[in-house]
Backbone as CSV, one residue per row, in Angstrom:
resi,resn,N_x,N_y,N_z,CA_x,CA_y,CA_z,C_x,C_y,C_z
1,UNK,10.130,-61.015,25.776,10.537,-62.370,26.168,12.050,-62.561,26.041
2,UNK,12.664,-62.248,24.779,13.841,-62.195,24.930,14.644,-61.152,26.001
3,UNK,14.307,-60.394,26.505,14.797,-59.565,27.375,14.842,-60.727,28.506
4,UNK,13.898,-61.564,28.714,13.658,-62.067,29.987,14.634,-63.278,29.566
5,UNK,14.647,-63.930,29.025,16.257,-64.727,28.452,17.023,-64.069,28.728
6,UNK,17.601,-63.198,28.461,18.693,-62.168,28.301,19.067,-62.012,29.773
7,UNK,18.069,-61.517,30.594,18.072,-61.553,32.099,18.545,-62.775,32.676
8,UNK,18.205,-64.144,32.570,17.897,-65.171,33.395,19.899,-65.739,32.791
9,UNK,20.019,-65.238,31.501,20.975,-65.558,31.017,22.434,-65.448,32.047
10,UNK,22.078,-64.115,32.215,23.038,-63.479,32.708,23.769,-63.455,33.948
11,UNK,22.376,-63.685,34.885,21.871,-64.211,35.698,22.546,-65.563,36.836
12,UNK,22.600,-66.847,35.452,22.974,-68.115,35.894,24.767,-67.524,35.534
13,UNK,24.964,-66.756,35.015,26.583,-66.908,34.619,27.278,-65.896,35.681
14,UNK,26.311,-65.008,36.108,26.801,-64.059,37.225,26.579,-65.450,38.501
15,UNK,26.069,-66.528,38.857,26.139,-67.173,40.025,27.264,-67.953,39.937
16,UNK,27.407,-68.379,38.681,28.020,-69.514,38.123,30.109,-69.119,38.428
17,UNK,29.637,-67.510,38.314,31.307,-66.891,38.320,31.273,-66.753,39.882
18,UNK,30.529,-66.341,40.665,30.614,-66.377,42.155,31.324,-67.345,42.573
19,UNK,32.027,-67.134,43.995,32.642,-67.919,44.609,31.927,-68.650,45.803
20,UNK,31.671,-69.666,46.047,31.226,-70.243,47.298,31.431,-69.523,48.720
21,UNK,30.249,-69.808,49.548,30.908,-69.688,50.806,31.128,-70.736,51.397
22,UNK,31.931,-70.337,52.093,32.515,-72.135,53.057,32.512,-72.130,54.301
23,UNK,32.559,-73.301,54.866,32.593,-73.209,56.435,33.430,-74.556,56.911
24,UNK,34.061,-74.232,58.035,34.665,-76.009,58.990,33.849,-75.793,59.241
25,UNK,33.763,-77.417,59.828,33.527,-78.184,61.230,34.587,-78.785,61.710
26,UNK,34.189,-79.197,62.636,35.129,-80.070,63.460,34.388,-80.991,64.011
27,UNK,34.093,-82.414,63.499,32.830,-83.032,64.047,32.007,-82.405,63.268
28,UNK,30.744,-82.604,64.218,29.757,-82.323,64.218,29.275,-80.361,64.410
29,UNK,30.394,-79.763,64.560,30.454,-78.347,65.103,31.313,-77.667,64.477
30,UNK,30.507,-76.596,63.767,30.316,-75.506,62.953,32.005,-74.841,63.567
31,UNK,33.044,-74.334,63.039,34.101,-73.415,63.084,33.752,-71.851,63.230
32,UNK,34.224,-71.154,64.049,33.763,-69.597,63.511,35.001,-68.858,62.802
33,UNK,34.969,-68.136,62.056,35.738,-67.518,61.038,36.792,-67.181,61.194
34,UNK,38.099,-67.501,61.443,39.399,-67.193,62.610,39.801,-67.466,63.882
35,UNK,38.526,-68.357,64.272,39.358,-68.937,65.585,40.093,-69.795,66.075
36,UNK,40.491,-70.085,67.096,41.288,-71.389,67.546,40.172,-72.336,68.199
37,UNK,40.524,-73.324,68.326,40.231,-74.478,68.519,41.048,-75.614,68.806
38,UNK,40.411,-76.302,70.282,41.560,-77.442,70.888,41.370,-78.721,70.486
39,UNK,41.938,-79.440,70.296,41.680,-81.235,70.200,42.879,-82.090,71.021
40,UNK,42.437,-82.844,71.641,43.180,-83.317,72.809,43.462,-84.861,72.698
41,UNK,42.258,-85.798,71.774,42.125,-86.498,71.517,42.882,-87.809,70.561
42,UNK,43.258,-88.815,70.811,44.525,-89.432,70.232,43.979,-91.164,69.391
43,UNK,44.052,-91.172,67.870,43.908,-92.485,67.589,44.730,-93.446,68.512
44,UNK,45.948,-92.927,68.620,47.026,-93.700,69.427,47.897,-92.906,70.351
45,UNK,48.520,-93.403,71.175,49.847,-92.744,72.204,50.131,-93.631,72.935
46,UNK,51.882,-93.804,72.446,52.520,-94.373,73.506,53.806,-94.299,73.614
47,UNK,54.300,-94.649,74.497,55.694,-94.042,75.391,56.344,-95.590,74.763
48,UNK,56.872,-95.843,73.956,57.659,-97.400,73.603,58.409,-97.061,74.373
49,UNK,59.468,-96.571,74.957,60.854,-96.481,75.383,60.630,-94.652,75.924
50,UNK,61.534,-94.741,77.294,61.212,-93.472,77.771,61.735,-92.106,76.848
51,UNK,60.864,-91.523,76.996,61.290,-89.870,76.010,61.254,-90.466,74.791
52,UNK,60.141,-91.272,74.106,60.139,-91.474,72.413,58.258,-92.564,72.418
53,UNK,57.872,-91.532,71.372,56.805,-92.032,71.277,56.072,-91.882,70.079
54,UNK,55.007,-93.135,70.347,54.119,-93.254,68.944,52.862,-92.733,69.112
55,UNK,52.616,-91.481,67.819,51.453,-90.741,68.282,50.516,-90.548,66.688
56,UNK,49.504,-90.440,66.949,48.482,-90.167,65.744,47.190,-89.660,66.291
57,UNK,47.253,-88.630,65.588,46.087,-87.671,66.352,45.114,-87.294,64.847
58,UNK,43.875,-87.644,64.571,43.553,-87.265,63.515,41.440,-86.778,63.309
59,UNK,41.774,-85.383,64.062,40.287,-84.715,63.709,39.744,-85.091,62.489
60,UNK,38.139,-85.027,62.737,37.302,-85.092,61.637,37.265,-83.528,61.211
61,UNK,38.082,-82.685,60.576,37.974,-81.633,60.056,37.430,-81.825,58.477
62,UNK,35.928,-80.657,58.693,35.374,-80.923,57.140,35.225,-79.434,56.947
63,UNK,34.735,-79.183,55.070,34.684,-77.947,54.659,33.197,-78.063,53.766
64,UNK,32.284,-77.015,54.028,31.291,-77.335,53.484,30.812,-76.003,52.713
65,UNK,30.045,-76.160,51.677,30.616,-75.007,50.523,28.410,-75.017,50.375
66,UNK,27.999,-73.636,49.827,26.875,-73.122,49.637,26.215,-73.251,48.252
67,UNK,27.455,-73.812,47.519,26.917,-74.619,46.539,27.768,-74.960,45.292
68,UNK,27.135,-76.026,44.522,28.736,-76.941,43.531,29.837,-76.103,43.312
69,UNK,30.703,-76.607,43.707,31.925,-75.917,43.036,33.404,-76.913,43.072
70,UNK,34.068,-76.920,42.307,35.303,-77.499,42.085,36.616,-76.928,41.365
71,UNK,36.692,-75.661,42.227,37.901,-74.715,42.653,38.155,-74.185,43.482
72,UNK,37.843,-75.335,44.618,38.490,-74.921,45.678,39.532,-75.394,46.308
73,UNK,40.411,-74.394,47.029,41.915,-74.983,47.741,42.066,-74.301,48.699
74,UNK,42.121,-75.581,49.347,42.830,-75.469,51.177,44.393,-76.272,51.222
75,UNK,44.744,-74.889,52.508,45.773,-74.999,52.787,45.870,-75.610,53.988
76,UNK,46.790,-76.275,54.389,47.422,-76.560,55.821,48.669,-75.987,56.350
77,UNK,48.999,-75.130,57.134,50.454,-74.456,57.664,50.504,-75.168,59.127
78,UNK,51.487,-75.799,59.493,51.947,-75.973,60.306,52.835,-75.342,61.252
79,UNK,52.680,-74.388,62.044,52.970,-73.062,62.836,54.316,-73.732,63.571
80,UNK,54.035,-74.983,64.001,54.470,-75.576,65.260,55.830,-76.069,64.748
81,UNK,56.580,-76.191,63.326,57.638,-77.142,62.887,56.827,-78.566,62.430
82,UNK,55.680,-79.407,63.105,55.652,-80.332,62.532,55.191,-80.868,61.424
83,UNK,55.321,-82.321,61.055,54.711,-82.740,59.467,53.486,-82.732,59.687
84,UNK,52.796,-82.615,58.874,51.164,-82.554,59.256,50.800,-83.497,57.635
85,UNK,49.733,-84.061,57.488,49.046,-84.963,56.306,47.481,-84.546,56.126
86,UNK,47.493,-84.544,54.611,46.124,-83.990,54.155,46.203,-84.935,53.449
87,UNK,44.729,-86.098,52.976,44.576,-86.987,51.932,43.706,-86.655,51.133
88,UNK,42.451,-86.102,51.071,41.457,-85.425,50.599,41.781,-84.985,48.644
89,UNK,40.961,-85.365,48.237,40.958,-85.103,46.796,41.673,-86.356,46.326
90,UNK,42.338,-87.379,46.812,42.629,-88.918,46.362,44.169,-89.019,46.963
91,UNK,45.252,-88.097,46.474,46.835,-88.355,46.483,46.803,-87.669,48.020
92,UNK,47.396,-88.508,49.482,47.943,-87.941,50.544,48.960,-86.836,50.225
93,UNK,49.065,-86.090,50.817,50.398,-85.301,50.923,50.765,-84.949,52.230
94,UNK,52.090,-84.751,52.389,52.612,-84.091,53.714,53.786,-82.939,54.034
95,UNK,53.808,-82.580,54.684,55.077,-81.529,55.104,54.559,-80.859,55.993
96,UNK,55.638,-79.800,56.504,55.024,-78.350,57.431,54.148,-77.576,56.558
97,UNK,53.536,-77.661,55.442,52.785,-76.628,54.645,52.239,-77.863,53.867
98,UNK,50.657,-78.360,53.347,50.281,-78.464,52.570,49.569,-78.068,52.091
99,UNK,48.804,-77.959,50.470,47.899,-77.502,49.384,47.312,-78.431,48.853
100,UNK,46.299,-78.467,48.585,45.475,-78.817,47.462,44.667,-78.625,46.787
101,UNK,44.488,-78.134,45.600,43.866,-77.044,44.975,42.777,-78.134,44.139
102,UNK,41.958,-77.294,43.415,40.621,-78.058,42.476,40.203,-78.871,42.879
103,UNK,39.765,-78.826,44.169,39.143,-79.829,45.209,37.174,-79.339,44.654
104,UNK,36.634,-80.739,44.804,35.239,-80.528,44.577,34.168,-80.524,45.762
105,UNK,33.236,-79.920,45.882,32.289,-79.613,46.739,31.457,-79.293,46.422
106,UNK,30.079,-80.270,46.887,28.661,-80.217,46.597,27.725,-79.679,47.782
107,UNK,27.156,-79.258,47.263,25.973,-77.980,47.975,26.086,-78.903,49.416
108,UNK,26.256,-78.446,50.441,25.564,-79.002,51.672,26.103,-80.610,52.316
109,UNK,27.010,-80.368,51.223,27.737,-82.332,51.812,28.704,-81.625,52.528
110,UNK,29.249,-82.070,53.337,30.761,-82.040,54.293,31.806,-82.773,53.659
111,UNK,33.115,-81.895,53.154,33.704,-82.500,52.034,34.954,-82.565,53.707
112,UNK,35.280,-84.387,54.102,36.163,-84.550,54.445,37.513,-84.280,54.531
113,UNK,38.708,-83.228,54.910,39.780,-82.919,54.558,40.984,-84.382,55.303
114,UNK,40.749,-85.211,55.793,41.576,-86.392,55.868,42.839,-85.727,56.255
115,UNK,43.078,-85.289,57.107,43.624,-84.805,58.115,44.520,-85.199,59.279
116,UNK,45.577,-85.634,59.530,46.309,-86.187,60.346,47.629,-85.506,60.593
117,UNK,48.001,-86.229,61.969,49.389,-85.547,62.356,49.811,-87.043,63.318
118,UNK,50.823,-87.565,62.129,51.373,-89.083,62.731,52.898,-89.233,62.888
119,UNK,53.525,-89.035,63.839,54.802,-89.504,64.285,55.196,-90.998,65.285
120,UNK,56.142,-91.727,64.373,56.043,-93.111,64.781,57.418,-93.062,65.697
121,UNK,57.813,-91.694,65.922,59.282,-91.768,67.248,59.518,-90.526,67.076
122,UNK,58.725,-89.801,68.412,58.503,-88.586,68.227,59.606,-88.398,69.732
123,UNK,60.599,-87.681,69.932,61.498,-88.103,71.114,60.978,-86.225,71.971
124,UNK,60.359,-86.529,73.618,60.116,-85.361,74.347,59.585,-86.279,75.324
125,UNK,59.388,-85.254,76.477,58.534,-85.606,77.703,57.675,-85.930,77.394
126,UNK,56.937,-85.573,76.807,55.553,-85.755,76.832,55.541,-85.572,75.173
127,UNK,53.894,-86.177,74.618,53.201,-85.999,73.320,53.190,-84.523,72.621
128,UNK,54.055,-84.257,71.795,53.870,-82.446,71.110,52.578,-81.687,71.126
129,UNK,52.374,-80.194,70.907,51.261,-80.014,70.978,51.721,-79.495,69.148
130,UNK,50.802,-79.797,68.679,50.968,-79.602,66.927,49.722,-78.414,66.660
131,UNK,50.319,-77.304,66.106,49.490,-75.804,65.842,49.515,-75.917,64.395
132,UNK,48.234,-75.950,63.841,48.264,-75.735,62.336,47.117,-74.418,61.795
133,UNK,47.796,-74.153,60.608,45.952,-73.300,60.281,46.235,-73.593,59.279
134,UNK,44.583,-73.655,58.905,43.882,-74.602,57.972,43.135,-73.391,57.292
135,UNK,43.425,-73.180,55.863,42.819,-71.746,55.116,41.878,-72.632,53.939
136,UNK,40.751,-72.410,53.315,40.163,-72.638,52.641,39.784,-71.220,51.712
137,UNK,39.774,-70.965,50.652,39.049,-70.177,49.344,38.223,-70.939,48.040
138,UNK,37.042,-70.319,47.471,37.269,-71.076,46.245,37.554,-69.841,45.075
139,UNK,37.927,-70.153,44.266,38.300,-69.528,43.249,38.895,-68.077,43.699
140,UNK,38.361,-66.941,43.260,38.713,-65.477,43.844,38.250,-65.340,45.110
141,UNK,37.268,-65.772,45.739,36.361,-65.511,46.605,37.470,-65.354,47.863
142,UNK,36.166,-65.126,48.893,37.134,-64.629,50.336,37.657,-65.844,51.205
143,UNK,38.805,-65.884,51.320,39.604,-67.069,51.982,38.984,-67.047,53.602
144,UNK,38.482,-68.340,53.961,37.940,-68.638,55.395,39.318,-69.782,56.266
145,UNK,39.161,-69.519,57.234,40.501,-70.031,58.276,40.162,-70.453,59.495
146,UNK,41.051,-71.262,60.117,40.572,-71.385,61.375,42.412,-71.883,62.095
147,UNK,42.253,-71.938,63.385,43.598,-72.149,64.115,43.617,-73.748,64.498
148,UNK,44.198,-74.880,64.586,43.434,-76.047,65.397,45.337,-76.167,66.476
149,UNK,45.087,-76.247,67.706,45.968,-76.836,68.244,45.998,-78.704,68.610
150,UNK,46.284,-79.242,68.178,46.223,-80.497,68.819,47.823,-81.123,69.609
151,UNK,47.199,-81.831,70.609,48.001,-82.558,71.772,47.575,-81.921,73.448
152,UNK,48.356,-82.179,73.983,48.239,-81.765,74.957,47.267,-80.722,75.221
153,UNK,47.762,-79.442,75.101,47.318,-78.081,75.517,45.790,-77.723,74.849
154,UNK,45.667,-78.760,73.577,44.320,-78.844,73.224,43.564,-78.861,74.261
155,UNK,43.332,-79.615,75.025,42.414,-79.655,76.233,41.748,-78.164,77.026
156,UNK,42.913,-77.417,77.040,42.592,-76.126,77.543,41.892,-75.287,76.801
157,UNK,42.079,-75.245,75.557,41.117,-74.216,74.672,39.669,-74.504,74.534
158,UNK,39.059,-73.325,75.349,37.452,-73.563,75.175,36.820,-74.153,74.008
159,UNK,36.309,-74.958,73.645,35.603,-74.488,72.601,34.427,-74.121,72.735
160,UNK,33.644,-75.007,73.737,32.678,-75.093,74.253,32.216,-75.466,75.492
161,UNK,30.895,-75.550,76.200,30.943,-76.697,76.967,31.632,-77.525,77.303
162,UNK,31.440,-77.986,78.159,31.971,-79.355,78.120,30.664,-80.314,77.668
163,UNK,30.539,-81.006,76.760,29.764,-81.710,76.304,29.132,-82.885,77.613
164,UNK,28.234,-83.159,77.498,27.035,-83.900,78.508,28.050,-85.790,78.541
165,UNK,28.118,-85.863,79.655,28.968,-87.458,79.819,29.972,-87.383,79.048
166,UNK,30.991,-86.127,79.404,32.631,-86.259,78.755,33.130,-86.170,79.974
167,UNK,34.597,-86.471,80.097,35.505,-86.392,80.771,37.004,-85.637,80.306
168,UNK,37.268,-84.726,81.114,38.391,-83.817,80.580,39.974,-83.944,81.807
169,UNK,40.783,-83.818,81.312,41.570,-83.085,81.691,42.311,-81.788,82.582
170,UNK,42.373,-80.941,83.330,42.358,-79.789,83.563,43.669,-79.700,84.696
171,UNK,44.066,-77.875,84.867,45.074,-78.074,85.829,44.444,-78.667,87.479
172,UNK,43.354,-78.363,87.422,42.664,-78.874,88.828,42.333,-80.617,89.051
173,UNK,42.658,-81.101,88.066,42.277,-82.789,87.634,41.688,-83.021,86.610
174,UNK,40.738,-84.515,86.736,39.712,-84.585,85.736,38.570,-84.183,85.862
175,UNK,38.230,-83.017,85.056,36.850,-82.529,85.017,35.932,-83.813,84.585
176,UNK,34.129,-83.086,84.834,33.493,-84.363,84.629,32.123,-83.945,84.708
177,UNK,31.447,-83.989,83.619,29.983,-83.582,83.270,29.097,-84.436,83.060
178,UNK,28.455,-85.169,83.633,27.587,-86.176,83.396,25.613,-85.673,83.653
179,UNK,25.248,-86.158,82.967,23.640,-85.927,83.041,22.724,-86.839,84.037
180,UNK,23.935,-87.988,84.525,23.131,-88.942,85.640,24.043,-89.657,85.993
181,UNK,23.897,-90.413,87.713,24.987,-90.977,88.263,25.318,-91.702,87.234
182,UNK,26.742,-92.199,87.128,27.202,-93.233,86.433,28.882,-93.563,86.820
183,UNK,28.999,-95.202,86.633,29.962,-95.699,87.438,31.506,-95.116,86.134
184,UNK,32.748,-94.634,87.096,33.940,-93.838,86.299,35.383,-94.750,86.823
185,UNK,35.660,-95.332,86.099,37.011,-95.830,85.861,38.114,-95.819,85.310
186,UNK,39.279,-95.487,85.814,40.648,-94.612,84.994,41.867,-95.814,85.443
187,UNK,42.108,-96.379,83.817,43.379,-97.371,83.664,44.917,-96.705,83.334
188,UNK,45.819,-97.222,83.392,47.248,-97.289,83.737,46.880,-97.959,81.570
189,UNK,47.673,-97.388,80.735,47.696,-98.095,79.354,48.546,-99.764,79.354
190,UNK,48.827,-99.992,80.866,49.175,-101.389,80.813,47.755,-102.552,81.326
191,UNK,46.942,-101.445,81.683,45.604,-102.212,81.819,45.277,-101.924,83.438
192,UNK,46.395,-101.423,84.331,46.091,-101.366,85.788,44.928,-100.508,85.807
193,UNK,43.735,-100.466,86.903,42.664,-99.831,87.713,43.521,-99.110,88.248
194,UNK,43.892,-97.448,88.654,44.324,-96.531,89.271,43.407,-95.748,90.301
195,UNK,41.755,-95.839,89.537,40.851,-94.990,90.101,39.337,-95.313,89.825
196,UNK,38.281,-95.155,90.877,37.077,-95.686,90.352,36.275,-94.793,91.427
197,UNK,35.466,-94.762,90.636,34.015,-93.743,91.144,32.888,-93.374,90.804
198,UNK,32.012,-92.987,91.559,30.760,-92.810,90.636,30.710,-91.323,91.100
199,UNK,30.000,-90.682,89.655,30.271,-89.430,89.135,28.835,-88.884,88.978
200,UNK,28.501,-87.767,89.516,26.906,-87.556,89.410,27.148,-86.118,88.870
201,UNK,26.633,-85.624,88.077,26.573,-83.572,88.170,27.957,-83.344,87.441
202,UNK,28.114,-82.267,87.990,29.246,-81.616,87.484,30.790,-81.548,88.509
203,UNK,31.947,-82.012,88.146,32.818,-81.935,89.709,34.519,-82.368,89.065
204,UNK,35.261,-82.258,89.477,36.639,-82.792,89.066,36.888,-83.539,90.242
205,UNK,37.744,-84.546,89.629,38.633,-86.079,90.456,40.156,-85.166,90.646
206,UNK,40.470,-85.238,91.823,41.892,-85.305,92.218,43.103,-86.320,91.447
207,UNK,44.182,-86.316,90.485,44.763,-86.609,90.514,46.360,-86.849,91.162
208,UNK,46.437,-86.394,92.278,47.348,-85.818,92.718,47.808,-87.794,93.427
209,UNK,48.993,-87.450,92.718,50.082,-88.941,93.192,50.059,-90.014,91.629
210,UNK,49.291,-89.658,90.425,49.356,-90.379,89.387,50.492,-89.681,88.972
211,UNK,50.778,-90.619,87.704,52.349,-90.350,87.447,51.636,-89.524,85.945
212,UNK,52.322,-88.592,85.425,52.223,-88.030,83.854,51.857,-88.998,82.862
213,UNK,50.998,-88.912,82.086,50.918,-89.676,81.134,49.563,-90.096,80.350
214,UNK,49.288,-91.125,79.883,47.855,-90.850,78.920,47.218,-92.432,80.128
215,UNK,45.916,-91.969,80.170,45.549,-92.880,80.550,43.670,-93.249,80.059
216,UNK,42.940,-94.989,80.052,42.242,-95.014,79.607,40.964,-94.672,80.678
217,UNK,39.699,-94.416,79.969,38.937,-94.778,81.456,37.378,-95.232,80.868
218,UNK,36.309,-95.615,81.618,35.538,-95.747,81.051,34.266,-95.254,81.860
219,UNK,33.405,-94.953,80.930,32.350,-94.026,82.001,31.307,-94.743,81.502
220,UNK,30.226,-95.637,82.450,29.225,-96.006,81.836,29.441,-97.027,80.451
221,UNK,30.460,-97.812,80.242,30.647,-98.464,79.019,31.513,-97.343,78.120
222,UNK,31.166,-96.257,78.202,31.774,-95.612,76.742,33.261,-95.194,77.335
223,UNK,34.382,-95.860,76.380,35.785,-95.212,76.344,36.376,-94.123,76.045
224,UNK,37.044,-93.566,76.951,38.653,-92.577,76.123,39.646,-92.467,76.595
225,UNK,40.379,-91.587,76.775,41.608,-91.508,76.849,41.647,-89.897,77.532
226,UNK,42.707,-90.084,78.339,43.090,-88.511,79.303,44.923,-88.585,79.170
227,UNK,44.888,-87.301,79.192,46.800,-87.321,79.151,46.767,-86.456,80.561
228,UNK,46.909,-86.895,81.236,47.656,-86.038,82.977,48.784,-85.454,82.948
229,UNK,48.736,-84.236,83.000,50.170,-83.325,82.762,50.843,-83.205,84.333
């Protein structure tokens, strides 16, 4: 019997010294182990004054661990020059590089990394495209990573599908995947109607004669936002 103590002992302290495994998401969707990944998507954008703008772009990037642990630290590198913001574990931080170490994570929850990239007079043609990688380890264990581009050029990186009733971007126009006719409308951010249609299947809209820039639209009631390069 004591052998079997002795065993079970040893046992919980050999799991206990293990390191987690971890994983992103992005959303709702699983990361694979080193790749890139686009996000195109904008809390805000706008052109106040020509060549200077207000931008905030901020993925739901989460890290989810195989079971309790609270030694883990992720990094943020910012490839691109810009400031990038991590809030996660309570105190925000920012720069081209952040850390935060002895971060906690429970079996199977999605531990939010609070994640942003906010410039309130960002001066270019157009909205930056901001390249970061995002490294996670816990303790000794094997460090997991992923690439995220966001702005612009996000749009182009596969990730997937195109998800069922989205609307994209592309060099050919706006792509457009819908599961059933439904009525498609694309605004000017001063509120003008530019474009309207109904959208059945799979097909891209001609933009050709719109001017560069972000615009809103609405498909069926549900909103977003397109940047036209």
């Amino acid at each position: 019997m004591k052998k079997l103590y002795m065993a079970l002992a040893l046992a919980l302290v050999a799991v206990s010294a293990g390191a987690a495994n971890l994983k992103f998401y992005l959303g709702d969707k699983d990361i694979a182990q080193g790749s890139t990944v686009g996000y195109s998507e904008y809390e805000w954008v706008e052109e106040f004054e020509p060549g200077v703008w207000d931008i905030m772009m901020k993925p739901k990037i989460y890290l989810e661990s195989d079971f309790f642990t609270n030694t883990v630290t992720i990094t943020a590198t910012c490839t691109s020059g810009h400031k990038i913001q991590m809030c996660c574990g309570g105190q925000c931080m920012s720069g081209e590089t952040v850390t935060k170490s002895d971060l906690t994570l429970r079996q199977g929850v999605k531990f939010d990394l609070e994640f942003d990239y906010m410039n309130m007079e960002y001066e270019g043609e157009q909205p930056p495209v901001v390249t970061t990688v995002i490294e996670a380890v816990d303790g000794a264990g094997t460090p997991v990573s992923f690439t995220i581009v966001m702005g612009p050029e996000g749009a182009s990186i596969e990730n997937a599908e195109i998800a069922a009733d989205q609307v994209r971007y592309t060099a050919a126009g706006i792509e457009y995947d819908v599961t059933s006719a439904c009525s498609f409308s694309l605004y000017s951010l001063i509120g003008t109607q530019v474009m309207s249609a109904t959208l059945e299947g799979r097909g891209t809209l001609s933009v050709a004669g719109l001017p560069k820039g972000v615009y809103v639209y609405t498909l069926d009631g549900k909103a977003g936002k397109v940047l036209v390069k």
